[in-house]
N, C-alpha and C positions, 0 to 999 in steps of 0.2 A: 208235739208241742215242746219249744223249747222249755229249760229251766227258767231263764228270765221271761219268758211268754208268761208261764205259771205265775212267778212272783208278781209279776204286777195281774193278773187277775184277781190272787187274792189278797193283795192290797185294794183291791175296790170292796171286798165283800166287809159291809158295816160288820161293828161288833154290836153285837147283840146282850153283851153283860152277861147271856146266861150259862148258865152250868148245865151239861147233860151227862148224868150220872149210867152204868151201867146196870148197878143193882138200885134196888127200893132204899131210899135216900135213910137214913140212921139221924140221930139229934144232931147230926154234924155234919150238914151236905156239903161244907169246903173242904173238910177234913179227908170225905170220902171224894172229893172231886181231886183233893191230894195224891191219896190212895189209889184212883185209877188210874191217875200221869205216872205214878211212879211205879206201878205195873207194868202198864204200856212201855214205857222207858228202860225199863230193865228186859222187858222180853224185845223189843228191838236194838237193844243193843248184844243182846246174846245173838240176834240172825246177823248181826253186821261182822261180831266175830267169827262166825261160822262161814258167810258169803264172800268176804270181804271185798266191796263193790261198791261203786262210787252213790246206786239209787237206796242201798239198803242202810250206807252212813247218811244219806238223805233224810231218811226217815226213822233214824236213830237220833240224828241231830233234832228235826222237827218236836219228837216225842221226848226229848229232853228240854228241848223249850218250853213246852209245854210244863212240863213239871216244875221247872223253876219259877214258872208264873203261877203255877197253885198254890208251890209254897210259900211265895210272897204274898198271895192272897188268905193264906193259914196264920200268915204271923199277923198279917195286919187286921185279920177278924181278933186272935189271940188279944192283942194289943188292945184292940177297940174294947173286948170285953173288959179287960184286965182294969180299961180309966174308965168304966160308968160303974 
């Protein structure tokens, strides 16, 4: 399977809104759904430095994606609490 095969398959796949956490969720399950993109993201990008290969900056990139959307999902719960 191509690269663009892939992307458009998972541009069909709906979002689903939800969060699935690794560990048993704490009072703060964006916080922790933070915490595990930005895990993820940090340990693939230590294999990207060590392999340096075009599938492991793939999914270095992917898991950095992801963390950037957790934390814009952290600031904007932050935010929402911060105005009620």
């Amino acid at each position: 399977m191509s690269v663009n095969e892939l992307k458009v398959l998972l541009d069909q796949v709906a979002d689903t809104r939800e969060l699935i956490l690794r560990r048993t969720a704490t009072w703060a399950p964006v916080r922790d759904a933070w915490g595990d993109a930005h895990e993820d993201a940090a340990r693939a990008y230590r294999v990207w430095q060590h392999r340096r290969d075009v599938a492991s900056y793939a999914a270095y990139r992917a898991a950095q994606d992801r963390e950037d959307a957790a934390q814009d999902a952290l600031a904007a719960s932050c935010a929402s609490a911060a105005a009620a």
